[in-house]
N, C-alpha and C positions, 0 to 999 in steps of 0.2 A: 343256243343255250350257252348259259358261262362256263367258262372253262371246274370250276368248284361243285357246278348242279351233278346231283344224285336224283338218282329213279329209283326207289325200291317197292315192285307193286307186292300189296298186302297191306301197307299201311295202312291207306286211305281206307280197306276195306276192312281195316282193324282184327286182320290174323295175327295169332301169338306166335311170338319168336322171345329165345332169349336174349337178355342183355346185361351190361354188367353192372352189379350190384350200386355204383355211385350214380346212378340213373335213376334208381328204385319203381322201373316200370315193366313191361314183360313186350316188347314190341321188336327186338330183334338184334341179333349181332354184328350189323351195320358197320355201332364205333367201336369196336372190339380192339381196334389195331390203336385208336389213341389211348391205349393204357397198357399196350404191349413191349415197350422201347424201355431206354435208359436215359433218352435225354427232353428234359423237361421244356415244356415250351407253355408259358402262360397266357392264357386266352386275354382279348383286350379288354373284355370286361372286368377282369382279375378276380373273376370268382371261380375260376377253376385252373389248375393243373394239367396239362396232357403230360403222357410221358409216351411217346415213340422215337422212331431211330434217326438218327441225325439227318439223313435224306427225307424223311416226312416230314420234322420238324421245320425243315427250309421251306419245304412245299404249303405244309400249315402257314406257315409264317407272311407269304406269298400271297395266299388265298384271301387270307383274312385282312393284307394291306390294301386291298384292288378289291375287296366285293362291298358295293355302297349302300345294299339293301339284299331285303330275302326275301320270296313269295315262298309260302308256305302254305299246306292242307290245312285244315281245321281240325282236323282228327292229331297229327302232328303236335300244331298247337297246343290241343289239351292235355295229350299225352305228356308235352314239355313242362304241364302247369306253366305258363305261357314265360316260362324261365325266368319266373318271378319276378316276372314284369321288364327284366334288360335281359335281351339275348347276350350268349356268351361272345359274340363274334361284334357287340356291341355298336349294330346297326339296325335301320328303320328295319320293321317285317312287316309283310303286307302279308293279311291271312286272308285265304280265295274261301268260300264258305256257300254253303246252300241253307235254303230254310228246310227246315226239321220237317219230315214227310208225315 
């Protein structure tokens, strides 16, 4: 796995958790900590703002220069409204999917 991959089981299986309101979704407080901080760090799609602490902001910074692509759920996906068509980390995404049972 890359150094940036997150595991959070419940997604895929689509339990409720909360999240913070600039998401407008109900799936969990995962990114809680990028709007926790004081120092701004703008995603390379430039349609969003983080604000966390100057050591995460490095680390954000890091992640998002070195990761070339994303595999993502399906449920993820829909959840993101497919981020309006440009991830915010403004790379390919491969979405993994099954047909509808």
């Amino acid at each position: 796995m890359a150094p940036g991959c997150r595991a959070h089981p419940g997604w895929e299986l689509g339990e409720t958790r909360r999240r913070p309101k600039q998401f407008n979704d109900d799936v969990g407080p995962l990114f809680d900590w990028y709007f926790s901080g004081d120092t701004e760090y703008q995603v390379p799609s430039g349609r969003m703002v983080l604000k966390v602490s100057p050591e995460s902001a490095e680390l954000i910074r890091e992640l998002f220069e070195t990761t070339g692509a994303l595999v993502v759920g399906r449920r993820h996906f829909d959840v993101a409204g497919a981020w309006g068509g440009r991830h915010p980390m403004d790379v390919p995404v491969f979405v993994v999917t099954l047909p509808p049972i």
